[in-house]
N, C-alpha and C positions, 0 to 999 in steps of 0.2 A: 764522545761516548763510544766510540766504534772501538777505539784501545780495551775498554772496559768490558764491550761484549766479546771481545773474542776475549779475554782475559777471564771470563766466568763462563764461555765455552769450552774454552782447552780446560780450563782447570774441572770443571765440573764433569766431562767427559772422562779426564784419565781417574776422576776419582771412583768414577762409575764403573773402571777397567779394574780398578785396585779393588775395589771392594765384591766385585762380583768371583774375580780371579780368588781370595781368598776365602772368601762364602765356599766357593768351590772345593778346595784343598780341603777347608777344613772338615765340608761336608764328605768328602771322598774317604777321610779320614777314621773317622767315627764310622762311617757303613761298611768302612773294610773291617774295623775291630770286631763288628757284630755280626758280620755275615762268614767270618773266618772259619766257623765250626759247619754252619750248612752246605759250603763250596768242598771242605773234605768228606762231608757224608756222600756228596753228588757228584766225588770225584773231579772237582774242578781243582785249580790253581790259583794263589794270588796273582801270581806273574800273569797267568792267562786273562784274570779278572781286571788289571789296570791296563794289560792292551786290548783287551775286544768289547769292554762294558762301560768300565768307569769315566773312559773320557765321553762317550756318548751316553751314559747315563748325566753328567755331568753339564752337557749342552741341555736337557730333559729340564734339569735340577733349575739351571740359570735361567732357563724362559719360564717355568713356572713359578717362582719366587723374582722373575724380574719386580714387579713392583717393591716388592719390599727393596732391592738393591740401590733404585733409582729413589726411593725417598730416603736411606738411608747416606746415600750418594749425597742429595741437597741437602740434607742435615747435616752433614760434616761440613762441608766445604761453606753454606751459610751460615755455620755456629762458628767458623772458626774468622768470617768477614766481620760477622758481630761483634767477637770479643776482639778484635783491634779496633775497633771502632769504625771498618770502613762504610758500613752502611749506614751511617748515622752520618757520616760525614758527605754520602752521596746525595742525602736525601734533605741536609743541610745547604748543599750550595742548587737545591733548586730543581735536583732529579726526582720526579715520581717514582711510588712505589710501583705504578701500572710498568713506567717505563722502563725502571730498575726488572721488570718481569719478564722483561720483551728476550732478553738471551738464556732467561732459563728456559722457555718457550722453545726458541730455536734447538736449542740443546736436547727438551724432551721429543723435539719433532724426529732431529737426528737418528736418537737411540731409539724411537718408534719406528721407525721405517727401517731400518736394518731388522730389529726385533720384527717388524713383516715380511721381508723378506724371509728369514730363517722359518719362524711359523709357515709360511707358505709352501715351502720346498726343501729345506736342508734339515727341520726337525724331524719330518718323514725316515729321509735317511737314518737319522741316528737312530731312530725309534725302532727302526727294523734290526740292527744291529743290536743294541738295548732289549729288547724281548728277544729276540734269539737264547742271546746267552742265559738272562734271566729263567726263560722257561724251560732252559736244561741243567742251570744248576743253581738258581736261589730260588725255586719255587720251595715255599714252605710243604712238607708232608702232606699235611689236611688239602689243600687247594690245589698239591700236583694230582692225589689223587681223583679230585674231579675234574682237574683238567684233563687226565688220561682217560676218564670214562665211563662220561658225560659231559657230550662238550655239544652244544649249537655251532653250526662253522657260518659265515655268511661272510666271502670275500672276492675282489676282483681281483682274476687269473689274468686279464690280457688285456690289451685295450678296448676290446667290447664284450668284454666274457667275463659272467659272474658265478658263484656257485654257492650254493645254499645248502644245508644239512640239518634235521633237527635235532640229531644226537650220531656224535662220532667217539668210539671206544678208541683209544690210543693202541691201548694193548693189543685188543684183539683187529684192531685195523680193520675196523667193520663199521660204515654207516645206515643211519635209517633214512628214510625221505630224501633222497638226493637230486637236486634241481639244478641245473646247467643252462645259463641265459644267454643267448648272445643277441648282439645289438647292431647295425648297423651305422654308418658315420652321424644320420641322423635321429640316433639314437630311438634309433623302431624297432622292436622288437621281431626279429625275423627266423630264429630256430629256441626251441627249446628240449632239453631232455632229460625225461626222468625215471628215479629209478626207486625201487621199494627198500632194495638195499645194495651200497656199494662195497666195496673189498678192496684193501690195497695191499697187491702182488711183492712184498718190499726187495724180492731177490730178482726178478723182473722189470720194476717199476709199471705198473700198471696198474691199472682200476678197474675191477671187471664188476659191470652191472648187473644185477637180477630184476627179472618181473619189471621191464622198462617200456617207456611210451617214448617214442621220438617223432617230434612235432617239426614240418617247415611251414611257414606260418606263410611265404610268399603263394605257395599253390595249395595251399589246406590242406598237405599229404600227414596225413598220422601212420606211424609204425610200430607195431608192436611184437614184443620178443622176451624170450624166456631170458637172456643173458648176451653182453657186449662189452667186447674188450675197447676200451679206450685210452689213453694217454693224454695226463693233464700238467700243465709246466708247472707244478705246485707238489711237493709232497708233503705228508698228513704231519711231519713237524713245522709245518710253517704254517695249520690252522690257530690262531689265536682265537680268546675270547673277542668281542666285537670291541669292544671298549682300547683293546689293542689292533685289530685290526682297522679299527679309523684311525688312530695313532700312525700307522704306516702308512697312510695314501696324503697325495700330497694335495692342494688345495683342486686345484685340476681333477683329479682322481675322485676328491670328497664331491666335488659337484657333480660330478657325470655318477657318482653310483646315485646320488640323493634324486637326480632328475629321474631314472631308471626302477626304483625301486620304492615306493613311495609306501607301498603297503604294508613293509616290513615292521613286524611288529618291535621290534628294534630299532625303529629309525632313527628315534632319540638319541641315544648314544654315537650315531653320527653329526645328526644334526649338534648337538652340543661339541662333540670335535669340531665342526664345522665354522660355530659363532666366534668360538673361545680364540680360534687362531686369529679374529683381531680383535676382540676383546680385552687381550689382553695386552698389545700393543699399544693400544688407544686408551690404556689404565696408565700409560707412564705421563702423559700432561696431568691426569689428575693427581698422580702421586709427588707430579714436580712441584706444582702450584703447594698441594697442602705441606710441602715439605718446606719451600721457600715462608709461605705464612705462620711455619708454627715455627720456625726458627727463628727469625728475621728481628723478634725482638726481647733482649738480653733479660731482662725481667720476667720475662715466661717465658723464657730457651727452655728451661727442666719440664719444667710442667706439659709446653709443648711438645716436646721431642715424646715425650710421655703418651700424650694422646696421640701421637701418631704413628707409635711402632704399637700400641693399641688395636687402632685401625688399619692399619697393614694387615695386623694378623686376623683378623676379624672379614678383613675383605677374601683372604684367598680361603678361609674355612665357608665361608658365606657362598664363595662360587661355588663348593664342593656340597654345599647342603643343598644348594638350590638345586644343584645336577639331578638328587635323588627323587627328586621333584616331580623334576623331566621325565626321568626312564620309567617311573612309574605313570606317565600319562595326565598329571593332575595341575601340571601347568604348560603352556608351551615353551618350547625350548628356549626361542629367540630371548623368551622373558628371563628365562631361569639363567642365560648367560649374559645378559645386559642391564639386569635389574641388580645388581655391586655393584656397577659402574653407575648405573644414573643414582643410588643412595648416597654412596659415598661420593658422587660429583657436587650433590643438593649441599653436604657436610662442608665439601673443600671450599664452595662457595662461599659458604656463610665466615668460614673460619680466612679464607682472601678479603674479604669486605668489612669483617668487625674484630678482626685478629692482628691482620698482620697491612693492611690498609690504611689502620687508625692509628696512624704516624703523628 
């Protein structure tokens, strides 16, 4: 049996390489035909758009539709053991369907645990790279406009330094309510400082505060001042909305702001970047399984393959409705991003047990 498991890991794995690699292409494909006209209004380039976005928009694309690639992955490669008849033949000399399960298993463990690795650390990167570009030249009209002027900022500057705004004008490089947290190793809050309104210097590089309080929290000193020039390793085009700014910190980064910042009335939108990066990791055993069971047997192959590019699509809009859930406060988050995963795990069960079991 051991020829057989590496034989439906290697195969299962490169088909999982083919099909995402051209998910990829052909998504890259279609978003360059339709963002063609918005990149010459915003002054961009195709040539600029396939080296600094598309391939890191493209690592974006492949973790958030991995599920669907990984059950589309064991639907090919199961439909096609089917129709030569090898699973009929396996299960004929005496192999369980359980045990015929046991390399698809290994195989989803495989591509979960790379898929967390990247979630954890390398999607951050791309992400940063990914909005960058996006927010200088495929912002739509309507949405650039509010992002240049009206924008909440709430991001970490440094490794214990965060900064908060309740509205930052692009344009005019002018914020309201400006709050600067820093932390110590054990994450205690030991300076803060703030300002009624900040300014940013763009031919100077500086931020100059008005009508500010500057608090050190170890000897209860308060200072207060009409205006203070400061310098921040961050300039006002690298404020994102929050929903992009969790997208840039990396799993490390997402836990130290969640520990630090609990009150933010945004915190949702973290906390849900936060669940989601293993959420969805730990959605490719469920999509292996229901892919291996709704293929596995030739007489509902169509039918099956049917209800489960159904439920693919059903699960990743499901994670996206629940999210709205969240941000508005009316469920918790942990629920609003693990609650696809344990429906559809209830589904894949019943369709392993009375689907693709009942051999």
């Amino acid at each position: 049996m051991k020829i057989l498991d590496r034989y439906i890991i290697r195969n299962l794995f490169l088909t999982f390489i083919f099909i995402t690699v051209s998910m990829q292409f052909l998504s890259v494909v279609i978003d360059v035909s339709q963002r063609m006209s918005r990149l010459e209004d915003n002054h961009g380039s195709i040539k600029d758009a396939l080296i600094f976005y598309y391939p890191f928009w493209a690592i974006w694309l492949s973790n958030t539709f991995s599920p669907i690639s990984i059950f589309l992955s064991v639907i090919f490669f199961t439909s096609r053991l089917e129709k030569n008849l090898e699973i009929t033949a396996i299960i004929s000399n005496g192999i369980s369907f359980n045990r015929l399960s046991f390399p698809y298993l290994i195989s989803a463990l495989i591509i979960g645990i790379i898929s967390l690795i990247i979630n954890y650390y390398f999607l951050p990167i791309a992400n940063k790279k990914k909005n960058e570009f996006y927010y200088q030249y495929l912002l739509s009209p309507r949405y650039k406009e509010k992002y240049e002027n009206n924008q909440s900022v709430s991001i970490q500057i440094s490794k214990n330094g965060y900064i908060f705004m309740k509205k930052f004008f692009k344009k005019k490089n002018l914020g309201k309510y400006f709050v600067y947290q820093k932390f110590d190793d054990n994450n205690k809050l030991i300076f803060v400082l703030k300002s009624k309104y900040i300014f940013w210097d763009k031919k100077n590089k500086i931020y100059i505060l008005f009508d500010y309080i500057e608090t050190t929290l170890k000897n209860n000193n308060n200072f207060r001042g009409d205006y203070k020039i400061i310098k921040l390793p961050i300039a006002p085009k690298e404020f994102l909305p929050e929903e992009y700014a969790a997208e840039n910190m990396n799993i490390s980064e997402l836990r130290k702001f969640l520990s630090v910042e609990k009150k933010n009335k945004n915190i949702n939108i973290y906390l849900n970047e936060y669940y989601q990066r293993t959420s969805l990791p730990f959605s490719t055993f469920i999509f292996t399984i229901l892919g291996l069971s709704l293929s596995s047997k030739r007489k509902k192959n169509d039918i099956g393959i049917f209800i489960g590019i159904m439920l693919s699509i059903f699960y990743i809009f499901f994670i996206e409705f629940s999210k709205m859930f969240s941000i508005k406060n009316l469920i918790p988050s942990f629920l609003s991003i693990w609650i696809p995963n344990i429906i559809l795990g209830i589904i894949t069960l019943f369709f392993y047990l009375f689907w693709g079991n009942n051999k």
